[in-house]
N, C-alpha and C positions, 0 to 999 in steps of 0.2 A: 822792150821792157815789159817787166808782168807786174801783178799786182796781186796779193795775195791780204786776202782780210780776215779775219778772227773775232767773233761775235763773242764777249763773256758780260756778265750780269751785276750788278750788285746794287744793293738798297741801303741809302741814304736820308735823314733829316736838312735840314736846313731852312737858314729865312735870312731874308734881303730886308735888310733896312740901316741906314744911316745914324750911329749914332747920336749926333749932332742935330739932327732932323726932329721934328715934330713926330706923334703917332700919325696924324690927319697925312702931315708932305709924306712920307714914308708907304701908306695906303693909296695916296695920289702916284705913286712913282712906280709903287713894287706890287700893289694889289696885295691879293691873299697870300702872296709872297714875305708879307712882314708881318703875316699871323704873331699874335705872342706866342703862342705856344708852337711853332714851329711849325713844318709840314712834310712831307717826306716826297720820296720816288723812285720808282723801280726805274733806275737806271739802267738801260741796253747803250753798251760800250763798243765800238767797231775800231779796230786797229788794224790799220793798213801796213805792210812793207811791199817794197818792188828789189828788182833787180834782175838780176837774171837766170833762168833755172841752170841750176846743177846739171852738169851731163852725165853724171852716173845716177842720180838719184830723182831729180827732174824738178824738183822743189825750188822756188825760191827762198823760203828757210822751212822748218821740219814744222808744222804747224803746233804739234806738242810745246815742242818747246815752246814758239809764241805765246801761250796759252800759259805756263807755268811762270813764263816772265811778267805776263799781266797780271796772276793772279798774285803773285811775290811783291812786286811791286808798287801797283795799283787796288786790282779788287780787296785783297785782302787788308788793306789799310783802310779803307774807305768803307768796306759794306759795315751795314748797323752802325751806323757812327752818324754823330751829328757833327755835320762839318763846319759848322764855326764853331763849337766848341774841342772837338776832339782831336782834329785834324791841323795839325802846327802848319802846313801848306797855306791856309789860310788865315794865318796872322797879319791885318790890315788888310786886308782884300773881301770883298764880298764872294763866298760859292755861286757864282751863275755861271748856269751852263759852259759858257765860253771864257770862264776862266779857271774855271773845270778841265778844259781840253788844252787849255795853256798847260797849268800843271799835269795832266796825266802826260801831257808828252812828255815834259822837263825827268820825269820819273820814266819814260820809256828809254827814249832814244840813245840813250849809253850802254843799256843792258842788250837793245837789238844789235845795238853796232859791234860789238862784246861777241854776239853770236852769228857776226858775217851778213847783218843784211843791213836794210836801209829803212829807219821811220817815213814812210811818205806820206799816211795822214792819219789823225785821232777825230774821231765820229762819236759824237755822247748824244743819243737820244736821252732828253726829261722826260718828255711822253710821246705818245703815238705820234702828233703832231709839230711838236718841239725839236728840233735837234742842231747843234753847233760843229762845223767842219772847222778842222787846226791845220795847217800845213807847215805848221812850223816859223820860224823865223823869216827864212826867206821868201815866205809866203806862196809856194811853187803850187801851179796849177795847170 
Protein backbone atom coordinates (compact mmCIF):
# COMPACT_ATOMS: atom_id res chain seq x y z
CA UNK A 1 0.00 0.00 0.00
CA UNK A 2 1.34 3.79 -0.64
CA UNK A 3 0.29 6.84 0.78
CA UNK A 4 0.31 9.84 -1.07
CA UNK A 5 -0.30 13.40 0.85
CA UNK A 6 -1.38 16.96 -0.43
CA UNK A 7 -0.46 19.99 1.66
CA UNK A 8 -3.04 23.09 0.85
CA UNK A 9 -3.66 26.25 3.08
CA UNK A 10 -6.47 28.37 4.06
CA UNK A 11 -7.31 31.01 6.71
CA UNK A 12 -10.11 30.99 8.98
CA UNK A 13 -11.86 32.93 11.99
CA UNK A 14 -13.45 31.27 14.70
CA UNK A 15 -14.33 31.09 18.78
CA UNK A 16 -15.28 28.26 21.06
CA UNK A 17 -17.68 28.91 23.44
CA UNK A 18 -21.04 27.58 24.73
CA UNK A 19 -24.00 29.33 24.49
CA UNK A 20 -25.59 28.48 27.45
CA UNK A 21 -22.37 28.93 29.52
CA UNK A 22 -21.32 31.90 31.46
CA UNK A 23 -18.29 34.39 29.84
CA UNK A 24 -16.12 33.35 33.04
CA UNK A 25 -16.95 28.84 32.32
CA UNK A 26 -16.33 29.59 28.61
CA UNK A 27 -12.76 31.42 29.44
CA UNK A 28 -12.24 28.47 32.01
CA UNK A 29 -12.80 25.82 29.20
CA UNK A 30 -11.78 27.43 25.77
CA UNK A 31 -9.30 30.16 26.93
CA UNK A 32 -8.62 32.97 24.29
CA UNK A 33 -10.56 30.60 22.34
CA UNK A 34 -14.00 32.39 23.35
CA UNK A 35 -12.36 35.87 22.61
CA UNK A 36 -15.50 38.04 21.71
CA UNK A 37 -14.21 39.19 18.97
CA UNK A 38 -13.14 35.99 17.50
CA UNK A 39 -9.68 34.87 16.59
CA UNK A 40 -8.31 33.38 13.39
CA UNK A 41 -5.59 30.73 11.86
CA UNK A 42 -3.58 30.00 9.29
CA UNK A 43 -4.72 26.61 8.78
CA UNK A 44 -2.03 23.92 7.03
CA UNK A 45 -4.43 21.19 5.74
CA UNK A 46 -2.59 17.55 4.91
CA UNK A 47 -4.87 15.09 2.92
CA UNK A 48 -3.80 11.80 2.73
CA UNK A 49 -5.04 8.98 0.01
CA UNK A 50 -3.50 5.30 -0.36
CA UNK A 51 -3.77 2.56 -2.60
CA UNK A 52 -2.08 1.33 -5.01
CA UNK A 53 0.07 2.98 -7.88
CA UNK A 54 -0.94 3.01 -11.34
CA UNK A 55 1.23 0.80 -13.74
CA UNK A 56 1.32 2.99 -16.50
CA UNK A 57 1.47 6.07 -14.67
CA UNK A 58 2.87 5.15 -11.21
CA UNK A 59 0.56 7.44 -9.18
CA UNK A 60 -1.70 6.63 -6.55
CA UNK A 61 -3.99 9.36 -7.70
CA UNK A 62 -2.64 12.50 -10.10
CA UNK A 63 -1.89 14.86 -7.39
CA UNK A 64 -3.39 17.87 -9.43
CA UNK A 65 -6.33 16.50 -9.15
CA UNK A 66 -6.18 16.02 -5.32
CA UNK A 67 -5.38 19.48 -5.01
CA UNK A 68 -8.41 20.88 -7.26
CA UNK A 69 -10.77 18.63 -5.22
CA UNK A 70 -9.58 20.23 -1.91
CA UNK A 71 -9.55 23.30 -2.94
CA UNK A 72 -13.42 22.87 -4.58
CA UNK A 73 -14.51 21.35 -1.86
CA UNK A 74 -12.89 22.38 1.25
CA UNK A 75 -10.34 25.45 0.97
CA UNK A 76 -12.41 27.35 -0.94
CA UNK A 77 -15.46 27.32 1.22
CA UNK A 78 -13.56 27.77 4.37
CA UNK A 79 -10.63 30.23 3.66
CA UNK A 80 -11.76 34.04 4.99
CA UNK A 81 -14.63 32.86 6.54
CA UNK A 82 -15.62 32.81 10.03
CA UNK A 83 -16.79 29.54 10.58
CA UNK A 84 -19.52 29.68 13.08
CA UNK A 85 -20.93 32.19 11.40
CA UNK A 86 -20.38 31.60 7.66
CA UNK A 87 -19.91 28.05 7.23
CA UNK A 88 -23.51 25.99 7.45
CA UNK A 89 -21.08 22.76 8.30
CA UNK A 90 -21.13 24.14 11.68
CA UNK A 91 -24.63 24.62 12.65
CA UNK A 92 -24.75 23.25 16.47
CA UNK A 93 -21.33 22.18 16.60
CA UNK A 94 -18.42 23.99 17.84
CA UNK A 95 -15.28 24.64 14.87
CA UNK A 96 -12.32 22.94 16.80
CA UNK A 97 -9.75 21.53 15.27
CA UNK A 98 -11.17 18.01 15.36
CA UNK A 99 -14.35 18.66 14.12
CA UNK A 100 -12.69 20.47 11.58
CA UNK A 101 -11.32 17.17 10.18
CA UNK A 102 -14.63 15.34 10.80
CA UNK A 103 -16.13 17.65 8.37
CA UNK A 104 -13.33 18.32 5.89
CA UNK A 105 -13.36 14.45 5.49
CA UNK A 106 -17.33 14.09 5.22
CA UNK A 107 -16.75 16.89 2.22
CA UNK A 108 -13.61 14.76 0.95
CA UNK A 109 -14.24 11.31 0.67
CA UNK A 110 -16.94 11.09 -2.07
CA UNK A 111 -15.27 13.28 -4.46
CA UNK A 112 -11.60 11.05 -3.99
CA UNK A 113 -13.73 7.94 -4.34
CA UNK A 114 -15.27 9.72 -7.57
CA UNK A 115 -11.66 10.00 -8.80
CA UNK A 116 -10.36 6.03 -8.10
CA UNK A 117 -8.54 6.36 -4.84
CA UNK A 118 -9.07 6.05 -1.09
CA UNK A 119 -9.52 9.02 1.79
CA UNK A 120 -7.12 7.31 4.40
CA UNK A 121 -6.49 10.48 6.64
CA UNK A 122 -7.37 14.32 6.99
CA UNK A 123 -4.29 16.22 9.18
CA UNK A 124 -5.50 20.04 10.13
CA UNK A 125 -2.67 21.87 11.67
CA UNK A 126 -4.20 25.14 13.92
CA UNK A 127 -0.68 26.09 14.55
CA UNK A 128 2.77 24.90 14.57
CA UNK A 129 2.01 23.06 17.56
CA UNK A 130 -1.65 22.07 17.37
CA UNK A 131 -2.86 19.65 14.95
CA UNK A 132 -5.91 16.73 14.82
CA UNK A 133 -5.34 13.35 12.76
CA UNK A 134 -9.16 11.90 11.13
CA UNK A 135 -9.15 8.44 9.89
CA UNK A 136 -12.29 8.38 9.23
CA UNK A 137 -15.22 6.40 10.68
CA UNK A 138 -13.69 3.34 10.97
CA UNK A 139 -11.04 4.76 12.82
CA UNK A 140 -8.16 2.77 10.76
CA UNK A 141 -4.51 3.14 11.78
Amino acid sequence: MHYLTRRETFNAAHKLAIAGWTDERNREVFGKCANHNWHGHNYDLRVTVSGMPDPITGFVMDAKVLSTIIKQEVADQLDHSNLNLDVDWFNGILPTTENLTLKIWEHLEGAIATAGSTLYRVRLYETENIYADYYGPAGRI
